[in-house]
ROBA-52548 format. One record per atom (N, C-alpha, C): atom name; residue number from 1; x, y, z; residue in one letter. Coordinates in nm, 2 decimals. Each point is the difference from the previous one (the first is absolute). Layout:
+------+-----+--------+--------+--------+------+
: atom :  nr :      x :      y :      z : rest :
+------+-----+--------+--------+--------+------+
:   CA : NUM :      X :      Y :      Z :    a :
...
+------+-----+--------+--------+--------+------+
***
This chain:
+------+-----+--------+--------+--------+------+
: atom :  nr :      x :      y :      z : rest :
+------+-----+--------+--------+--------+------+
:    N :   1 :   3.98 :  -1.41 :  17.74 :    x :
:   CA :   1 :   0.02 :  -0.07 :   0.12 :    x :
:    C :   1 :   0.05 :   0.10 :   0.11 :    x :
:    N :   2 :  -0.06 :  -0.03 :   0.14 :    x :
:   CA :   2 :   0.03 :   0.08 :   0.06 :    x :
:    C :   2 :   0.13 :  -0.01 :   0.09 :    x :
:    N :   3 :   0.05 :   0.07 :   0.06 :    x :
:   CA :   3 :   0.16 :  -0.01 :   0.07 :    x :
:    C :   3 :  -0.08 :  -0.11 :   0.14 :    x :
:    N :   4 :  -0.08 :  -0.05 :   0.05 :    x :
:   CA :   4 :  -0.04 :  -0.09 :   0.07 :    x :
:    C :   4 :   0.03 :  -0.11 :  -0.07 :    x :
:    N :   5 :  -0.06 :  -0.02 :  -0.11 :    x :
:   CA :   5 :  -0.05 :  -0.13 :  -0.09 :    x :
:    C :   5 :   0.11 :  -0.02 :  -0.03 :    x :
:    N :   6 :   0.13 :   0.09 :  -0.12 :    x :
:   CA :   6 :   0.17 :  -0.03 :   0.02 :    x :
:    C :   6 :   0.06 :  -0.03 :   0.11 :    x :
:    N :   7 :  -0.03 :   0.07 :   0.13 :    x :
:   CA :   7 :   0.07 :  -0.09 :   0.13 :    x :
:    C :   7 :  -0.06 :  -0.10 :   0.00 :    x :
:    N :   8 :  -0.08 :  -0.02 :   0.02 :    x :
:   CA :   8 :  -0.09 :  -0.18 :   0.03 :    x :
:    C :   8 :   0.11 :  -0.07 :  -0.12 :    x :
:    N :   9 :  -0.04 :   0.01 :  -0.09 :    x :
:   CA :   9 :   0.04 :  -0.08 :  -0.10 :    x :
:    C :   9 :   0.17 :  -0.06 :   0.01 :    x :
:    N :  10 :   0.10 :   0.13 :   0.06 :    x :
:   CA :  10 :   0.13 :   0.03 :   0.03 :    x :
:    C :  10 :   0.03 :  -0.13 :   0.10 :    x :
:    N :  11 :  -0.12 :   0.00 :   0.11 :    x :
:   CA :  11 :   0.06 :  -0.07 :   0.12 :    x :
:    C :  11 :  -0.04 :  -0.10 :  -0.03 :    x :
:    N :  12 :  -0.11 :  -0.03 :  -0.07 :    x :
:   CA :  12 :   0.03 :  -0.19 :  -0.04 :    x :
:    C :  12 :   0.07 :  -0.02 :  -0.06 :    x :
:    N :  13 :   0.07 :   0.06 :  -0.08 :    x :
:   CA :  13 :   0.10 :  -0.04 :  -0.08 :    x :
:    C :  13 :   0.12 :  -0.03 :   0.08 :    x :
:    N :  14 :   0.02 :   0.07 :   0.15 :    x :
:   CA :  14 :   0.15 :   0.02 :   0.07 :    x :
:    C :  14 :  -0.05 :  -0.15 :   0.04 :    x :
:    N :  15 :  -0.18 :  -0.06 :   0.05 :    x :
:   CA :  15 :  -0.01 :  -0.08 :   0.07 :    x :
:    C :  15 :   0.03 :  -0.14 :  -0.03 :    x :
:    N :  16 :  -0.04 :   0.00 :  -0.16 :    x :
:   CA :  16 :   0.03 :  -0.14 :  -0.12 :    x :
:    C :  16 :   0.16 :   0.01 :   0.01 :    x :
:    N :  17 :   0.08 :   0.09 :   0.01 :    x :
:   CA :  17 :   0.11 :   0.03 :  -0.04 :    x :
:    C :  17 :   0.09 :  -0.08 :   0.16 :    x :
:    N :  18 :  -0.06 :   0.02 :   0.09 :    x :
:   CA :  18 :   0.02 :  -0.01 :   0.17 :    x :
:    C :  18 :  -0.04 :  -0.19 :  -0.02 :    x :
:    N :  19 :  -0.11 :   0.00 :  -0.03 :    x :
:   CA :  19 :   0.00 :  -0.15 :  -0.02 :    x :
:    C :  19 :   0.07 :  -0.11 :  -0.09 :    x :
:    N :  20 :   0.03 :   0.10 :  -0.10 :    x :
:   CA :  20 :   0.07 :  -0.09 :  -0.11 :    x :
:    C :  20 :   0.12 :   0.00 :   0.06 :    x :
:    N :  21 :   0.05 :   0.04 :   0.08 :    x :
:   CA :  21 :   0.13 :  -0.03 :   0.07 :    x :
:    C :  21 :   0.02 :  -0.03 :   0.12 :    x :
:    N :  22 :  -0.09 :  -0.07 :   0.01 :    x :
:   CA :  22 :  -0.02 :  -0.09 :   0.15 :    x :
:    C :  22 :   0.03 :   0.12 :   0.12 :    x :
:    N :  23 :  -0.04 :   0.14 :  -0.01 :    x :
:   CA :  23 :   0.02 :   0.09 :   0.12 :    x :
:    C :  23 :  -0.15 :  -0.01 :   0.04 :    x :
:    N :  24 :  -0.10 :   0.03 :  -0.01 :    x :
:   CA :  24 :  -0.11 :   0.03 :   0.03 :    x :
:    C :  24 :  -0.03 :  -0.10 :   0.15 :    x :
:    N :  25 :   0.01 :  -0.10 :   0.03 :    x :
:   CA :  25 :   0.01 :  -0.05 :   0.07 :    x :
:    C :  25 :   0.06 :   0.05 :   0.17 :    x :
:    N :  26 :   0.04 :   0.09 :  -0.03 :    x :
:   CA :  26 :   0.09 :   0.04 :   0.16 :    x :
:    C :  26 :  -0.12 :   0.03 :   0.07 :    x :
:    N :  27 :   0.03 :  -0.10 :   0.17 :    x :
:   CA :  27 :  -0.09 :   0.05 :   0.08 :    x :
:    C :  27 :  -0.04 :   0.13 :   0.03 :    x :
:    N :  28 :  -0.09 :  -0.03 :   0.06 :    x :
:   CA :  28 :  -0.05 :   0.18 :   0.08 :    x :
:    C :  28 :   0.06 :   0.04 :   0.11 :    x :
:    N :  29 :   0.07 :   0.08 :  -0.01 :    x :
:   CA :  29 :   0.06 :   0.04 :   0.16 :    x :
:    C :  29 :  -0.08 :   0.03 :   0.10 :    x :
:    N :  30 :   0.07 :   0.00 :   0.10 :    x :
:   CA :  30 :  -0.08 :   0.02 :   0.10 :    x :
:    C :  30 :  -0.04 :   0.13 :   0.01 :    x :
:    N :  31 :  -0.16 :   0.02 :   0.09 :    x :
:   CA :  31 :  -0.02 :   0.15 :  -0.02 :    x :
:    C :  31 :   0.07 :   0.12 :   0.03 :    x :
:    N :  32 :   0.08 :  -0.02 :   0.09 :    x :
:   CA :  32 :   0.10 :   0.08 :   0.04 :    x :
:    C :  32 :   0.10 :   0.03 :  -0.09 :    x :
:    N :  33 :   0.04 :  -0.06 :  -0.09 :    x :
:   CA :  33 :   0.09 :   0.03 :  -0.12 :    x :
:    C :  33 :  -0.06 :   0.12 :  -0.08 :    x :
:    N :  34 :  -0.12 :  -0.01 :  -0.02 :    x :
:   CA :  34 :  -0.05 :   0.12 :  -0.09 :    x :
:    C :  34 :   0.00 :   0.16 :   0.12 :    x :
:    N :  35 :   0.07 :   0.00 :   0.11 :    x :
:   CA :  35 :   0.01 :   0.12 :   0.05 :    x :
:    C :  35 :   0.11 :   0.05 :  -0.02 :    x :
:    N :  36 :   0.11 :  -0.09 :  -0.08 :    x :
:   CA :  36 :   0.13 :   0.06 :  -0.04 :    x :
:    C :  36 :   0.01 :   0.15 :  -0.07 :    x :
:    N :  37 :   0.07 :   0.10 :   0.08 :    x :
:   CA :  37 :   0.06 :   0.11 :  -0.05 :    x :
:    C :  37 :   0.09 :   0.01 :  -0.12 :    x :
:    N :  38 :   0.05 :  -0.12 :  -0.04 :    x :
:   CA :  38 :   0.08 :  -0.05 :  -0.09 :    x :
:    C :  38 :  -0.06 :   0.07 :  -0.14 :    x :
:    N :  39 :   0.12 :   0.02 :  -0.12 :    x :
:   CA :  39 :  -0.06 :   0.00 :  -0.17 :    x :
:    C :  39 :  -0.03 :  -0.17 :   0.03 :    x :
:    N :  40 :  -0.09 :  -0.03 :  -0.12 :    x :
:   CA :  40 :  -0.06 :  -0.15 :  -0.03 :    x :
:    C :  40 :   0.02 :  -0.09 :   0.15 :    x :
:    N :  41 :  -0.03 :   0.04 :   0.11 :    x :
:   CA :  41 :  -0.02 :  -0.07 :   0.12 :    x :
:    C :  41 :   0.18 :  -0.10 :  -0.02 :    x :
:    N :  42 :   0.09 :   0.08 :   0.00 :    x :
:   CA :  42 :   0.10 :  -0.12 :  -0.08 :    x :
:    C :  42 :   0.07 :  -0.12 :   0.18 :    x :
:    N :  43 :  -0.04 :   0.14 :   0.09 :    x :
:   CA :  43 :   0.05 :  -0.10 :   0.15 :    x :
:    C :  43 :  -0.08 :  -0.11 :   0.04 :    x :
:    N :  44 :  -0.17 :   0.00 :  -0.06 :    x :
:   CA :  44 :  -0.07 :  -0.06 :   0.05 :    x :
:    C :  44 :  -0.09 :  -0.13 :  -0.12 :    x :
:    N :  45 :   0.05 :   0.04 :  -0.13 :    x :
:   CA :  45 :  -0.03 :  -0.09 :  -0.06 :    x :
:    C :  45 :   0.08 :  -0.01 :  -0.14 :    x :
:    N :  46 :   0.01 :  -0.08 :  -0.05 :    x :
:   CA :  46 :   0.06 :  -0.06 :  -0.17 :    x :
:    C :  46 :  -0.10 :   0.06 :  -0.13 :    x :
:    N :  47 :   0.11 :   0.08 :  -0.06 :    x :
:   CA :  47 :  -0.08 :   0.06 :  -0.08 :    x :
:    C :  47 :  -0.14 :  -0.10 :  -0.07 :    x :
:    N :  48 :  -0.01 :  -0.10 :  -0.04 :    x :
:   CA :  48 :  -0.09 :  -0.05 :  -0.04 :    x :
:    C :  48 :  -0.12 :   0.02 :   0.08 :    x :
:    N :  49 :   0.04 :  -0.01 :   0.13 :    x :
:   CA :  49 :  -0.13 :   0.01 :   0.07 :    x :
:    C :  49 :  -0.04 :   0.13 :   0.01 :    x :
:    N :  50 :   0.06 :   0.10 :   0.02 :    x :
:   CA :  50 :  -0.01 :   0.18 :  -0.02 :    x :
:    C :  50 :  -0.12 :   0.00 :  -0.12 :    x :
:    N :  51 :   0.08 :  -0.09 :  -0.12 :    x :
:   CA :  51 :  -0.08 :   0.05 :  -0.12 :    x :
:    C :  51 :  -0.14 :  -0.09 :   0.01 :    x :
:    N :  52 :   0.01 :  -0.08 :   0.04 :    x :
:   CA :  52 :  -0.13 :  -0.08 :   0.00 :    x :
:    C :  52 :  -0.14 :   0.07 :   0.09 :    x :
:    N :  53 :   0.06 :   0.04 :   0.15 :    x :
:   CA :  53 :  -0.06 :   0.02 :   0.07 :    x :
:    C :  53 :  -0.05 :   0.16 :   0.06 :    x :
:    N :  54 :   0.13 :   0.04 :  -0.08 :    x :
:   CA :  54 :  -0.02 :   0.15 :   0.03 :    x :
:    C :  54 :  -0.01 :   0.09 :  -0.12 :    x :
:    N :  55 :   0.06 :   0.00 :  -0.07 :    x :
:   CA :  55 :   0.00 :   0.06 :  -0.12 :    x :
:    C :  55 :  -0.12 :  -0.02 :  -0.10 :    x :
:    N :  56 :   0.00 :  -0.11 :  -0.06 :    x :
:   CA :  56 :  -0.07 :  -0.05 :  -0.05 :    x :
:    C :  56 :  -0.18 :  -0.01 :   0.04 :    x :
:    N :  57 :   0.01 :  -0.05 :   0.17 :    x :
:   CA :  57 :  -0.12 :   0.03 :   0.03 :    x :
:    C :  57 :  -0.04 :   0.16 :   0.03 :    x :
:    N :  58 :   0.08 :   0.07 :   0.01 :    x :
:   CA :  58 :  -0.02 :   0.14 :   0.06 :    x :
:    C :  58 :  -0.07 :   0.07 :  -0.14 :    x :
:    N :  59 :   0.11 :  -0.05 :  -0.12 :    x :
:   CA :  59 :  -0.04 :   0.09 :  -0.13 :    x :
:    C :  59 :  -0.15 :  -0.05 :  -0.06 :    x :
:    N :  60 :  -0.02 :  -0.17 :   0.01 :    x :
:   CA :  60 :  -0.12 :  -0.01 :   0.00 :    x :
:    C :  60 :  -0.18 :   0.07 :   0.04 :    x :
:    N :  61 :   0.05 :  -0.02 :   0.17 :    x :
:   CA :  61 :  -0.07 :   0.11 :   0.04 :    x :
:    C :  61 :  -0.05 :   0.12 :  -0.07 :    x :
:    N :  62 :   0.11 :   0.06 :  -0.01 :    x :
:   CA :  62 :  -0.03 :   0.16 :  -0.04 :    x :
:    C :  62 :  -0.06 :   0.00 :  -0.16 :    x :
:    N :  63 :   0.06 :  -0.12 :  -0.10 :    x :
:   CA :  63 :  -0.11 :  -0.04 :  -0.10 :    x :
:    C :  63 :  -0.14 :  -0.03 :   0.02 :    x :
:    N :  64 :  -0.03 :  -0.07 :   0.06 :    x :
:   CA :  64 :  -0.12 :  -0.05 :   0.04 :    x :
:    C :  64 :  -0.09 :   0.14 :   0.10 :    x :
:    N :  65 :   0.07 :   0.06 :   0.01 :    x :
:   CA :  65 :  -0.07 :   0.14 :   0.09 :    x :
:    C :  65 :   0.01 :   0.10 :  -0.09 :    x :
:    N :  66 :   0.06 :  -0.01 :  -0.09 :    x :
:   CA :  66 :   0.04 :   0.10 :  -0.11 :    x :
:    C :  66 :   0.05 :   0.17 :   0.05 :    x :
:    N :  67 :   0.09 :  -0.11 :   0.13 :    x :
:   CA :  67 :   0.06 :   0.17 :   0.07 :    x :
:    C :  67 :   0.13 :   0.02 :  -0.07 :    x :
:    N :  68 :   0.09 :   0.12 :   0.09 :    x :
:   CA :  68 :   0.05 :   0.09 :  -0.05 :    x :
:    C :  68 :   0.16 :  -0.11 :  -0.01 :    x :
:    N :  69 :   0.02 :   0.01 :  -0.11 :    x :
:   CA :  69 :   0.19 :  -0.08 :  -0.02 :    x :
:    C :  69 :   0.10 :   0.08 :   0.06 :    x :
:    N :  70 :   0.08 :  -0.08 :   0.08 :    x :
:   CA :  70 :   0.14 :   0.06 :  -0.01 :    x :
:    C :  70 :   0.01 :   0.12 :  -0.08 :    x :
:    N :  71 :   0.10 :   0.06 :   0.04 :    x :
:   CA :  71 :   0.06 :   0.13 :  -0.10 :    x :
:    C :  71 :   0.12 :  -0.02 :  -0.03 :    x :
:    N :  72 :   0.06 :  -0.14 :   0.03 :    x :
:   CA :  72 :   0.14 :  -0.05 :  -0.06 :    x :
:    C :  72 :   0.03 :  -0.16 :   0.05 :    x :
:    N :  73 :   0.03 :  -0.02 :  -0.11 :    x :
:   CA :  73 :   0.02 :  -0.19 :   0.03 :    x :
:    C :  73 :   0.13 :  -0.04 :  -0.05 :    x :
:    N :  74 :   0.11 :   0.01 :   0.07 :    x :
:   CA :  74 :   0.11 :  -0.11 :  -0.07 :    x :
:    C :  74 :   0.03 :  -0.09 :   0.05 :    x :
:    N :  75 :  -0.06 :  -0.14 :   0.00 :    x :
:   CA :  75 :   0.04 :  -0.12 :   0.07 :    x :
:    C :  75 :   0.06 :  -0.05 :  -0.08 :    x :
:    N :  76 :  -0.02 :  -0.01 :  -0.14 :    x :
:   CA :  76 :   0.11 :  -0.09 :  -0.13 :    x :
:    C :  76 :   0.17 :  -0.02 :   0.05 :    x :
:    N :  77 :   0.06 :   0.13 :   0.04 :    x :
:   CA :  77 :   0.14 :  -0.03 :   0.02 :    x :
:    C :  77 :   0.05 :  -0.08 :   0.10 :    x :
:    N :  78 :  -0.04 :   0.04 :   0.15 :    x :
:   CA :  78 :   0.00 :  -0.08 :   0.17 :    x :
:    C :  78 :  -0.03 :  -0.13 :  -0.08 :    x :
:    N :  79 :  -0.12 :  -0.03 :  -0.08 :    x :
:   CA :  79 :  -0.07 :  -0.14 :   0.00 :    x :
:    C :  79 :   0.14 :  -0.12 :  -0.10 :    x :
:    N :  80 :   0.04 :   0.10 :  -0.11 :    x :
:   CA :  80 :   0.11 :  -0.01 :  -0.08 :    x :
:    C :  80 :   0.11 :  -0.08 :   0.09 :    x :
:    N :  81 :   0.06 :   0.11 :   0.07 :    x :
:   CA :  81 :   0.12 :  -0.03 :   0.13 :    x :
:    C :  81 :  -0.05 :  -0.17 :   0.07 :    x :
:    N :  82 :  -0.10 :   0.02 :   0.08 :    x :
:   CA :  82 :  -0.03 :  -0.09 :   0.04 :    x :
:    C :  82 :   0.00 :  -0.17 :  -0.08 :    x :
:    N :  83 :  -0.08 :   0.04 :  -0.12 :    x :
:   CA :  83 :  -0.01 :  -0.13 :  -0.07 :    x :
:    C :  83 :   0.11 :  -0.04 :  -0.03 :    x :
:    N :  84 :   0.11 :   0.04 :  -0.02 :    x :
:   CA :  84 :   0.12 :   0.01 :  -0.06 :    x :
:    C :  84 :   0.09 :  -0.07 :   0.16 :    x :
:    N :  85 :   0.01 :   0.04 :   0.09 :    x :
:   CA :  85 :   0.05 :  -0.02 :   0.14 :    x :
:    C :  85 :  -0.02 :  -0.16 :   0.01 :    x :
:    N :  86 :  -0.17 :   0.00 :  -0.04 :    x :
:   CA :  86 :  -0.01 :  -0.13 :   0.05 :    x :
:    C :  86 :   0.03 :  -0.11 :  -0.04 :    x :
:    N :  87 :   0.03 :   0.01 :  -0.12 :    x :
:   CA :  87 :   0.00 :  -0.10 :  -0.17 :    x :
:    C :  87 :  -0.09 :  -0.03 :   0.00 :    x :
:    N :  88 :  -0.14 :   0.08 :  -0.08 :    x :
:   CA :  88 :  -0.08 :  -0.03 :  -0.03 :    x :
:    C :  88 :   0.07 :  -0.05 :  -0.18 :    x :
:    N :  89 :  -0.05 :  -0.08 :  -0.06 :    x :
:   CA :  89 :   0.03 :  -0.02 :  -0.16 :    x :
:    C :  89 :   0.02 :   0.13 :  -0.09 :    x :
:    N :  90 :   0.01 :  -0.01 :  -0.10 :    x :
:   CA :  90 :   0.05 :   0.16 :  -0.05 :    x :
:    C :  90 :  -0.14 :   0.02 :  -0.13 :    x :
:    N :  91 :  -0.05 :  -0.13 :   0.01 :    x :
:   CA :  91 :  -0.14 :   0.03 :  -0.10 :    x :
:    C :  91 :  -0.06 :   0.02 :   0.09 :    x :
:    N :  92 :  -0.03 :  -0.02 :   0.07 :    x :
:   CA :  92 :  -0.11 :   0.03 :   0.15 :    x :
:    C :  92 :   0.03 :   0.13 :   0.06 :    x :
:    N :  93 :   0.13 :   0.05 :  -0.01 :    x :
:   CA :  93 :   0.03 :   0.11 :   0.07 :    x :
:    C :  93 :  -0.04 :   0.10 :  -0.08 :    x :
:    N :  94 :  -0.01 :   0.01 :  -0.17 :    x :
:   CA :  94 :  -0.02 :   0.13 :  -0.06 :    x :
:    C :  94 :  -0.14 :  -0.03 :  -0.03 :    x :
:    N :  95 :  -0.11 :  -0.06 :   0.01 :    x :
:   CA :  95 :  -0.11 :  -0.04 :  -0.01 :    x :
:    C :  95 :  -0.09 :   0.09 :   0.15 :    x :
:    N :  96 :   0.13 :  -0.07 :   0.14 :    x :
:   CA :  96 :  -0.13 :   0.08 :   0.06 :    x :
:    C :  96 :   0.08 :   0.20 :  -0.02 :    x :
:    N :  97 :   0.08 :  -0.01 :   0.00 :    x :
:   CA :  97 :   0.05 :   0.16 :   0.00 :    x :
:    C :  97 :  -0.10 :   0.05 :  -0.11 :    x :
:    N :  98 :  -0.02 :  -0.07 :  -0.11 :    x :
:   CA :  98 :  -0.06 :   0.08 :  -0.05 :    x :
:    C :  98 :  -0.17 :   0.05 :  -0.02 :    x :
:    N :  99 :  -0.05 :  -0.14 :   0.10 :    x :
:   CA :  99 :  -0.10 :  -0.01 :   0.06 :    x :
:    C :  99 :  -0.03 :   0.12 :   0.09 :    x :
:    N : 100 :   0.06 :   0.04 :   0.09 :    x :
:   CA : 100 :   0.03 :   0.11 :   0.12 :    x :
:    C : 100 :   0.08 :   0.13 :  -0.07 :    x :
:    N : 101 :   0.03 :   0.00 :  -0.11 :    x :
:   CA : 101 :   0.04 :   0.12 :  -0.07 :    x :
:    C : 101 :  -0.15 :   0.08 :  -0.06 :    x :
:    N : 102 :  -0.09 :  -0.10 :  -0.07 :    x :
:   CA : 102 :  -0.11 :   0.02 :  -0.05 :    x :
:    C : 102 :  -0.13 :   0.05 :   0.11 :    x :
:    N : 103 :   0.04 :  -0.05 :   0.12 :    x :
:   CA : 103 :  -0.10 :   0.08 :   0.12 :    x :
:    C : 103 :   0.08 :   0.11 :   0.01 :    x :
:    N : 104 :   0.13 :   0.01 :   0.05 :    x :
:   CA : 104 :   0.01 :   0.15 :   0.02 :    x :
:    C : 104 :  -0.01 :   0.06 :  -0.10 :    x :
:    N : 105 :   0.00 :  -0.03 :  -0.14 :    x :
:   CA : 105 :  -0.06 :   0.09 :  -0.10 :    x :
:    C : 105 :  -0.14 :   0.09 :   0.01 :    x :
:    N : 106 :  -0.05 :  -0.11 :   0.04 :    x :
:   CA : 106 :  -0.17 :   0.02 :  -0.03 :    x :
:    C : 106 :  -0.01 :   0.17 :   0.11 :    x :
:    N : 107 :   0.08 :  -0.05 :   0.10 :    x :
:   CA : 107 :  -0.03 :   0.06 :   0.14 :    x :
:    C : 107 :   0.07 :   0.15 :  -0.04 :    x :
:    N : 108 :   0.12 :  -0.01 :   0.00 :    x :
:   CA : 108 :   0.08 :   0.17 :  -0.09 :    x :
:    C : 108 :  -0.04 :   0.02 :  -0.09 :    x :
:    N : 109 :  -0.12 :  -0.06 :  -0.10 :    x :
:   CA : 109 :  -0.04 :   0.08 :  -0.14 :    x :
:    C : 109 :  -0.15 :   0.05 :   0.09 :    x :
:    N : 110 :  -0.05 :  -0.01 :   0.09 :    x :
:   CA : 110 :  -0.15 :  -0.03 :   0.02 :    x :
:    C : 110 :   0.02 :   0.19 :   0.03 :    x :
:    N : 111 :  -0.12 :   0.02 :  -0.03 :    x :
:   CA : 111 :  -0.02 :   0.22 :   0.02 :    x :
:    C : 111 :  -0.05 :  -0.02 :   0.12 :    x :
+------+-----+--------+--------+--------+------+
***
């Protein structure tokens, strides 16, 4: 399997993982939100939506183009903090951490 085909595979799993916990749903910000300077756009949108609309779609992309990955990914911990801030459930909370631990795996192991 290739380090595309492991990410592909990675982000559905964050995306089942995003649905199974009623996150997946957060609207789309407006387009002006994605011009945020911010780490994970945090002034201009809720992490759910970061991951849905930015992250998620961004890393798709570069699967589906089979371009070049990151050269470092830690979103597992911020994403950790956050789920935890919010009260997300505590089965739901280490499901997606670990969901988002397994993409930035793929991404820091990739040559």
């Amino acid at each position: 399997m290739t380090v595309h085909q492991e990410l592909d595979h990675a982000l559905e799993r964050l995306e089942a993982t995003l649905k199974a916990a009623d996150l997946w749903s957060a609207s789309r910000p407006p387009a002006s939100a994605f011009d945020s300077q911010q780490p994970f756009c945090v002034d201009t949108m809720e992490l759910p939506q970061w991951l849905r609309y930015v992250f998620i779609a961004r890393l798709s992309a570069l699967v589906e183009a089979e371009g070049a990955l990151p050269a470092n990914c830690e979103v597992a911990p911020a994403a950790e903090v956050y789920f935890k801030q919010s009260g997300v459930r505590a089965s739901n909370l280490l499901l997606l951490v670990k969901a988002i631990e397994e993409v930035d795996r793929v991404i820091n192991e990739a040559d």
